[in-house]
Kinemage of the C-alpha trace (Angstrom):
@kinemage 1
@onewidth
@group {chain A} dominant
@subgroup {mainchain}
@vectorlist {calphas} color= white
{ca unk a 1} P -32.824 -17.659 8.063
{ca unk a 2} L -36.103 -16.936 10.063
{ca unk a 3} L -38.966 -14.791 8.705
{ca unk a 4} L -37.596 -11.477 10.503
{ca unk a 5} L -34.477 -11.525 9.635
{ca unk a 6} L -35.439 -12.323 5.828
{ca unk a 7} L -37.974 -9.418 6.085
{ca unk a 8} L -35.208 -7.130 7.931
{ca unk a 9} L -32.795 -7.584 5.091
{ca unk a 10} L -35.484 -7.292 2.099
{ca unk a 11} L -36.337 -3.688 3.680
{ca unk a 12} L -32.641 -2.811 3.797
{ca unk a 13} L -32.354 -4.128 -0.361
{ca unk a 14} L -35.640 -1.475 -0.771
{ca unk a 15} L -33.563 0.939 0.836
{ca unk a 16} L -30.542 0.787 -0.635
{ca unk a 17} L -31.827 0.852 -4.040
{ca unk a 18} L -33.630 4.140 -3.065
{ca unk a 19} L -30.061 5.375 -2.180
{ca unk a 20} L -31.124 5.392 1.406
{ca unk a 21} L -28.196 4.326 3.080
{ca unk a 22} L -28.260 4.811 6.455
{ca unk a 23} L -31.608 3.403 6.715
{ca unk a 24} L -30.343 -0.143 4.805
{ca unk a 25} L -27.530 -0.001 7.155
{ca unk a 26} L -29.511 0.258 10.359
{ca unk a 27} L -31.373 -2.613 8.862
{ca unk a 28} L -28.410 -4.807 8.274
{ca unk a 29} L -26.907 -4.449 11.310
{ca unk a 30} L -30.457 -5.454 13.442
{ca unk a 31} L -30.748 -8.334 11.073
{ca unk a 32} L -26.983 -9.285 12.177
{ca unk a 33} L -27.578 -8.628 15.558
{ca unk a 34} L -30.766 -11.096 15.602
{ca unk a 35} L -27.971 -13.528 14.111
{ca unk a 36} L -25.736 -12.951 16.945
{ca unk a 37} L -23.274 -11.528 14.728
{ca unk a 38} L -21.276 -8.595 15.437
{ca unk a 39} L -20.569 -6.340 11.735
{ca unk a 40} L -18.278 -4.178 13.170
{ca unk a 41} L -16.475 -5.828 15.595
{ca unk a 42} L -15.766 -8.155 12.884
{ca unk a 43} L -14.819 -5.931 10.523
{ca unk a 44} L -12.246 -4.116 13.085
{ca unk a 45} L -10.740 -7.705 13.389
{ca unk a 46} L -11.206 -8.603 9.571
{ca unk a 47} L -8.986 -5.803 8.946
{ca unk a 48} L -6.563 -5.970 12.042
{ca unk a 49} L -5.902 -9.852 10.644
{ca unk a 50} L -5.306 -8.378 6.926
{ca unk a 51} L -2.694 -6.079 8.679
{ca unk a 52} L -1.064 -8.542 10.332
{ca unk a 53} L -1.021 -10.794 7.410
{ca unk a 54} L -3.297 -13.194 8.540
{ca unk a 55} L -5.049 -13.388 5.156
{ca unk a 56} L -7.429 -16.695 5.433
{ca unk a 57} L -8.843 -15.529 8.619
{ca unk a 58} L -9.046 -12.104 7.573
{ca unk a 59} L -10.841 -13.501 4.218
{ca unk a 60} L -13.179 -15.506 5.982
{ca unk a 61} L -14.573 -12.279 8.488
{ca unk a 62} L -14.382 -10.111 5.509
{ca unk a 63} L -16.936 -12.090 3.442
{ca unk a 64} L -19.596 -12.426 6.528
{ca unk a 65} L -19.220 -9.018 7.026
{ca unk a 66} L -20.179 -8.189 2.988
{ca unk a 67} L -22.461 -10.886 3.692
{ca unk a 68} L -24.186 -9.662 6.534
{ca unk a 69} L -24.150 -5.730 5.310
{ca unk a 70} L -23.184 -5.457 1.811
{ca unk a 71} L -22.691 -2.127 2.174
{ca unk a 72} L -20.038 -2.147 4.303
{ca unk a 73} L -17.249 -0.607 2.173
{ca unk a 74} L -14.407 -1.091 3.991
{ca unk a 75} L -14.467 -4.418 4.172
{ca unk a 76} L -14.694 -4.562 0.043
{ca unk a 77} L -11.794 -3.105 -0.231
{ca unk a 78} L -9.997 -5.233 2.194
{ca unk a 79} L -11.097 -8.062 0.017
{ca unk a 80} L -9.996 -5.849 -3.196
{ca unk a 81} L -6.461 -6.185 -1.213
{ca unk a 82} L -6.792 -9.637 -0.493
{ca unk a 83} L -7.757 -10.597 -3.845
{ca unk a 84} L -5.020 -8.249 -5.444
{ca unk a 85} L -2.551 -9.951 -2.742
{ca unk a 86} L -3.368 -13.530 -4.316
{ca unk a 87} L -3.483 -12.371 -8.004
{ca unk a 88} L -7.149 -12.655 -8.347
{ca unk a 89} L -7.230 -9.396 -10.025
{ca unk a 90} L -10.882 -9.619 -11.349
{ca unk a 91} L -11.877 -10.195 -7.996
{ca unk a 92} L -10.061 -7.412 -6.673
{ca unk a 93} L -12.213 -5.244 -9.651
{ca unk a 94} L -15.086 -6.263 -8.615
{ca unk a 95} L -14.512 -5.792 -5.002
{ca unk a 96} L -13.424 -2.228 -6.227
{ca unk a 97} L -16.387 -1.301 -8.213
{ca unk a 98} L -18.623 -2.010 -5.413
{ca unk a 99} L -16.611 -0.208 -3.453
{ca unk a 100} L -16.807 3.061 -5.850
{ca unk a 101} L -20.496 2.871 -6.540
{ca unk a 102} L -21.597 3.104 -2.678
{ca unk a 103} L -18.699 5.717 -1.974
{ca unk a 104} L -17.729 7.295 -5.335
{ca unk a 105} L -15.062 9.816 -3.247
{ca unk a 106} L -13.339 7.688 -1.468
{ca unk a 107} L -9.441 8.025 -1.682
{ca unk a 108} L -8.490 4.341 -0.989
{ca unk a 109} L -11.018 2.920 -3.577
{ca unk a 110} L -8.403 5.070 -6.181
{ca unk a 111} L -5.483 4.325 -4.264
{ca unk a 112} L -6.331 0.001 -4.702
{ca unk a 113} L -7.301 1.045 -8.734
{ca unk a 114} L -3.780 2.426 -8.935
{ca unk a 115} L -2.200 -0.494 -7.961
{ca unk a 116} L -4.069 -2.926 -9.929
{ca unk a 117} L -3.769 -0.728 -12.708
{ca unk a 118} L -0.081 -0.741 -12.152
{ca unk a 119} L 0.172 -4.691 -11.818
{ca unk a 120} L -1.396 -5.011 -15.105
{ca unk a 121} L 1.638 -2.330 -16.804
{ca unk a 122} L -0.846 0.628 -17.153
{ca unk a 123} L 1.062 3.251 -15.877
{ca unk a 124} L -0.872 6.472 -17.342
{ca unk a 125} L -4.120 4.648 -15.633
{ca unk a 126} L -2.184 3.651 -12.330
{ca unk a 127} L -0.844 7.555 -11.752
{ca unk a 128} L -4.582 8.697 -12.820
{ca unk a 129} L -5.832 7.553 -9.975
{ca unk a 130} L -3.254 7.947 -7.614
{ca unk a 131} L -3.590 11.659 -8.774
{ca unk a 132} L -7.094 11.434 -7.755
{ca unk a 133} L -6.695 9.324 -4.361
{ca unk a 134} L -4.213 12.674 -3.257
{ca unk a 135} L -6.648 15.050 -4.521
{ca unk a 136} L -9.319 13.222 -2.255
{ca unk a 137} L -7.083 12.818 1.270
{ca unk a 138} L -3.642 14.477 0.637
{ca unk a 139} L -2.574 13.866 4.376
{ca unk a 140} L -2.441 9.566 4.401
{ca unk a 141} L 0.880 8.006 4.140
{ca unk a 142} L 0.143 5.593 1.462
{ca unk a 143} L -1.967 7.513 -0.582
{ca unk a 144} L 0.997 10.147 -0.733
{ca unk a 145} L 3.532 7.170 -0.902
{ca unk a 146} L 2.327 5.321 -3.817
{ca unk a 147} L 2.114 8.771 -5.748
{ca unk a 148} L 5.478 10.035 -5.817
{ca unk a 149} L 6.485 6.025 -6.150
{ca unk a 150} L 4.343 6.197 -9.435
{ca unk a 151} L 5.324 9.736 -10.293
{ca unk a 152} L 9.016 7.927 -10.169
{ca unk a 153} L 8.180 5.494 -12.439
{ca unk a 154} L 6.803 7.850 -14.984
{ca unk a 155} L 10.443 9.337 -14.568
{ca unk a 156} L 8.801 12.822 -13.171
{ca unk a 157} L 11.677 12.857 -10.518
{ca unk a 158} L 11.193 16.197 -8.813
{ca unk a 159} L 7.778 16.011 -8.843
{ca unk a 160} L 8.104 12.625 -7.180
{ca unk a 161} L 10.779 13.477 -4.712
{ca unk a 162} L 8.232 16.681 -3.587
{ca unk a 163} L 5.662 13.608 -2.620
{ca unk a 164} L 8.375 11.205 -1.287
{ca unk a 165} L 9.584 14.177 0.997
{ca unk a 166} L 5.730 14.655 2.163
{ca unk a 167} L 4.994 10.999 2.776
{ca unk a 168} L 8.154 10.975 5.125
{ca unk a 169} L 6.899 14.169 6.591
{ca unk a 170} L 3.418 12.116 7.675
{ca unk a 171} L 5.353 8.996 8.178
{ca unk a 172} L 9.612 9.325 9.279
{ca unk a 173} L 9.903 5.653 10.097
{ca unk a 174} L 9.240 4.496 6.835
{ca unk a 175} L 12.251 3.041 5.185
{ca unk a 176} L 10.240 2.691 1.466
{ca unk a 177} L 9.996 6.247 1.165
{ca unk a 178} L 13.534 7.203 2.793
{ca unk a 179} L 14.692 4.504 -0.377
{ca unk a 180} L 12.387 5.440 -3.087
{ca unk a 181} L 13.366 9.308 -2.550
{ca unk a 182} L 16.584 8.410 -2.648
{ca unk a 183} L 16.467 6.625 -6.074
{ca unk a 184} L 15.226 9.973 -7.242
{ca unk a 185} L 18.716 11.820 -6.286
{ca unk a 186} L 20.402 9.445 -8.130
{ca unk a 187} L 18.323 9.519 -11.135
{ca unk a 188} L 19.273 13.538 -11.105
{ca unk a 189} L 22.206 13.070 -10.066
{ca unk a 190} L 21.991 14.639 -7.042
{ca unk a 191} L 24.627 12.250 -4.782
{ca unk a 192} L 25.061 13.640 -2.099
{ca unk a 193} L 21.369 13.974 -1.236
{ca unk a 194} L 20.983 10.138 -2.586
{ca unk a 195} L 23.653 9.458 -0.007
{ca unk a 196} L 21.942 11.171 2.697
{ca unk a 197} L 18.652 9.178 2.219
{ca unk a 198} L 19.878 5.856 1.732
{ca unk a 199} L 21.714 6.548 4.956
{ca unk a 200} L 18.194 7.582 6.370
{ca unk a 201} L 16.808 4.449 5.219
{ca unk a 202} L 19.711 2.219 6.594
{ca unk a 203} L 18.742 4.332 9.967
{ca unk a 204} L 15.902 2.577 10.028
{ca unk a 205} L 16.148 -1.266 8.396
{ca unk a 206} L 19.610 -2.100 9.395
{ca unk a 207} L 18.654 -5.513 7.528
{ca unk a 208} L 17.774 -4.226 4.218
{ca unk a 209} L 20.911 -5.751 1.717
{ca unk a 210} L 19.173 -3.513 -1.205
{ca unk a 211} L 20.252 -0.353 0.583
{ca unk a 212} L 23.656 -1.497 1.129
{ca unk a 213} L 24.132 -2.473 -2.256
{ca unk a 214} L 22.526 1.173 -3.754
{ca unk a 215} L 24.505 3.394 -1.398
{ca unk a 216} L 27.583 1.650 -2.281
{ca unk a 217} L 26.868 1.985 -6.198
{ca unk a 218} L 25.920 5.928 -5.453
{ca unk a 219} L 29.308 6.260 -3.465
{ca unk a 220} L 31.183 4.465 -6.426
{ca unk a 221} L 30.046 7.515 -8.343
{ca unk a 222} L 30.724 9.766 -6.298
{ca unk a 223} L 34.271 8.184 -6.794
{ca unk a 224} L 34.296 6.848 -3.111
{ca unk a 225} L 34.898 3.275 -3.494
{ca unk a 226} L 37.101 2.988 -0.213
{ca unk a 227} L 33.608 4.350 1.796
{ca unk a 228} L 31.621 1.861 -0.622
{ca unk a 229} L 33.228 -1.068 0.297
{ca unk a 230} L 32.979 0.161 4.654
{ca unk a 231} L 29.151 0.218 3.311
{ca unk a 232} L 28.896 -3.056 1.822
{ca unk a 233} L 31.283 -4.780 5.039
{ca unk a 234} L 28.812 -3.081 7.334
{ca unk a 235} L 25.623 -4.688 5.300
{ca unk a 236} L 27.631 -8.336 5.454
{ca unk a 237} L 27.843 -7.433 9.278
{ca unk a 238} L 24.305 -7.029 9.267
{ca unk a 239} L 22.899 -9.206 6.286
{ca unk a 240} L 24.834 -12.064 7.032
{ca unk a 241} L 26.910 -13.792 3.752
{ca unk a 242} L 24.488 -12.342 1.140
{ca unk a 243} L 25.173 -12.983 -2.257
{ca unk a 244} L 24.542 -9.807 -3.850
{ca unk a 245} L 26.731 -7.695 -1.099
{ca unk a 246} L 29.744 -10.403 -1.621
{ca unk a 247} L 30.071 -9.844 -5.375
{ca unk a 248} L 29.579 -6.233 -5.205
{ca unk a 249} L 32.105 -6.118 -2.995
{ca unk a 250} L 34.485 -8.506 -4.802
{ca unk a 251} L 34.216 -6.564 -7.859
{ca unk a 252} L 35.394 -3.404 -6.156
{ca unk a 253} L 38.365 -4.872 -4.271
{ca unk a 254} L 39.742 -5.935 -7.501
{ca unk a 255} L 39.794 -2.930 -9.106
């Protein structure tokens, strides 16, 4: 590291701890440009790789990024998925906590704490901040998403149904929140709506054998087991010989 870069990057530590953030950034980014290296592009494609599931690559810009400009918030909480993604869950904390401290109101940062709060069976924690992440930006699909999906858990089916319905709203192609609305319905009873959704979902991921098999157990009550079993030959048609759908189905033909 020469002199000026060293010096560049000492400045932006002076100004960060001063809460002076803009001015540490500027000074990150000239000490990365010295280096030839390029924060944001990088972080663009950090994230585009973590999207696309590329997650060694995505690690590997990620951490130059941080390293380069630790300030650089999204691309902690990329590594907070990452790390959550490979089950290094203190990690993924400590990615977070960065995170909060340099931007205490931002909605993802509670939307990642939700979910590691729900991997580790804290469910009052996990809807806490999934509360908080919908306060913050009520119009993103996953923050909405994983709310009523929590809300769900908790059993608080109308109120979860009332997100479920939103996140569709902001997103219609998305099959998880066609389903998880649906499971709602059912767990009120409310069939023919439960039909309607997993229909919605099945719309949408022809492919998905867990649909097949739900609609056909929904339909079942509903005292439809002729239209169950169509539902369950149409997901072979499209699932191929899955297990699941071939003894669900046997056990309805015998009866």
């Amino acid at each position: 590291m020469s002199d000026q870069i060293k010096e560049l990057r000492e400045r932006a530590q002076e100004a960060a701890k001063a809460r002076d953030v803009d001015t540490a950034m500027a000074l990150y980014r000239e000490a990365a440009a010295i280096e030839g290296f390029d924060i944001e592009g990088s972080l663009r494609q950090g994230l585009m790789l973590l999207e696309s599931n590329d997650v060694q690559k995505a690690v590997e810009l990620l951490l130059r990024v941080v390293q380069a400009c630790p300030l650089e918030v999204d691309a902690l909480l990329g590594l907070a998925r990452v790390s959550i993604f490979l089950g290094k869950l203190q990690d993924a904390e400590n990615y977070l906590f960065g995170a909060e401290r340099l931007d205490p109101e931002n909605a993802t940062v509670f939307a990642i704490k939700g979910l590691l709060y729900e991997i580790r069976g804290q469910l009052a924690e996990a809807l806490a901040c999934a509360e908080k992440a919908a306060s913050l930006h009520s119009n993103d699909f996953i923050v909405t998403f994983n709310y009523g999906r929590l809300l769900g858990q908790d059993r608080r089916y109308e109120e979860a149904a009332e997100q479920l319905k939103k996140a569709i709203q902001q997103k219609p192609d998305s099959y998880e929140a066609h389903y998880a609305l649906g499971i709602t319905y059912v767990q009120r009873n409310l069939l023919s709506q439960a039909v309607a959704a997993f229909e919605s979902t099945l719309k949408i991921a022809p492919e998905n054998p867990d649909a097949y098999a739900t609609l056909a157990d929904v339909l079942v009550r509903a005292n439809d087991v002729e239209q169950a079993i169509e539902v369950l030959d149409e997901g072979l048609r499209y699932c191929g010989e899955h297990p699941g759908l071939l003894e669900k189905k046997a056990s309805l033909v015998k009866h």
